[in-house]
Residue, then its C-alpha position, 0 to 999 in steps of 0.5 A: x337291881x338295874x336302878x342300883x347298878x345304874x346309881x353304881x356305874x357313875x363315870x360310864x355314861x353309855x351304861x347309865x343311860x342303857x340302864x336308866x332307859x330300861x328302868x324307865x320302861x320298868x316303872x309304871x308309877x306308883x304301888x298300890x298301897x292297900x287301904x289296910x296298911x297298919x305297920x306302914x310297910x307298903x307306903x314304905x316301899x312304895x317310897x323308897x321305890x319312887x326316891x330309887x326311880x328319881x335317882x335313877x332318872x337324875x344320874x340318867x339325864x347328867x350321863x346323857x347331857x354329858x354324851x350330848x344326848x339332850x332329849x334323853x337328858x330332858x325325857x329323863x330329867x322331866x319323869x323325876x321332876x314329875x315325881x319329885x318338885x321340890x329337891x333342889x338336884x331334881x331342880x338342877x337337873x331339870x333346868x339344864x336339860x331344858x336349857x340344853x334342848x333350846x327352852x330356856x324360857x320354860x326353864x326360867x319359869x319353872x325355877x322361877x316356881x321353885x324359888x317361891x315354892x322353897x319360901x312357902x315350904x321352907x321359909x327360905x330361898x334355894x340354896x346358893x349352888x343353886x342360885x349360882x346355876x340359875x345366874x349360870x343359865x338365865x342371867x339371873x343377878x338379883x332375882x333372889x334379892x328382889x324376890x325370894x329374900x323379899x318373900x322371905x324376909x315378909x314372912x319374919x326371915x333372914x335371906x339365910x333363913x334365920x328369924x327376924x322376929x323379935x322377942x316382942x313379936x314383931x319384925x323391928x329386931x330384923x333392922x338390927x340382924x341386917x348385915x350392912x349393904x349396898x345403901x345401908x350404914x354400918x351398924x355400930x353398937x349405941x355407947x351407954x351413957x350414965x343417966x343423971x339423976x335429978x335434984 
């Protein structure tokens, strides 16, 4: 009940963090789930449990970045990471905290992580709001050019995600999907020309 009503205060910061502190002071991890659980009812629940508790620490650690409260922001965002490494707003969250309490350093590397840990996981780079962020916060220019696109682009993917792969099975249609950049000519459609016959 407070988690919920942490999620529904959105625009008072004071009751968030209030209220995320004494969620955080509820939860103790995760619920046991029996080994005999046939209908997936507990597993269930213990889901849900962890995404509210994630939710909870997120809306916690903007609210207390807003009020300039940056080691709870930190605190809060670090619990939900804990939990949670691979959703991009767990992602943003985290990284704006570290940033703010001073460890831009550690901040870098952990989107560094994330970045190859969405293309093992999902054949893709993070999406662009939150490349956006990382150019924001470290400077980052091309880290997803040269890297996550570069890693992606070896598994047979476009930099968006789309398939590079040819009916034949090999990566040559990718040269064709391309869209023209920086170095690269504008592909033109061949012309057909009609084929002599011999005498």
């Amino acid at each position: 009940e407070i988690a919920h009503r942490a999620l529904a205060s959105e625009g008072n910061d004071r009751l968030v963090v209030s209220l995320c502190r004494q969620v955080e002071g509820f939860y103790r991890g995760d619920l046991e789930v029996p080994t005999e659980d046939g209908l997936g009812t507990a597993t269930k629940r213990r889901s849900q449990l962890q995404s509210l508790f994630i939710d909870c620490m997120v809306a916690g650690s903007l609210a207390a970045l807003r009020l300039g409260r940056r080691l709870a922001a930190a605190r809060f965002a670090r619990r939900a990471y804990a939990l949670q490494d691979t959703r991009e707003d767990v992602m943003a969250c985290f990284v704006r905290s570290l940033c703010a309490t001073g460890r831009s350093a550690e901040a870098e590397h952990e989107y560094r992580k994330f970045a190859v840990r969405m293309v093992d996981m999902h054949r893709r780079p993070p999406s662009r709001m939150l490349r956006k962020l990382a150019r924001e916060l470290f400077g980052i220019v091309t880290y997803e050019d040269d890297q996550s696109s570069a890693q992606v682009e070896e598994l047979g993917m476009g930099p968006n995600g789309e398939s590079n792969v040819g009916a034949s099975g090999n990566g040559d249609a990718a040269e064709n999907k391309r869209p023209a950049g920086r170095g690269s000519a504008e592909m033109r459609p061949v012309e057909k020309r009609p084929v002599e016959k011999s005498n």
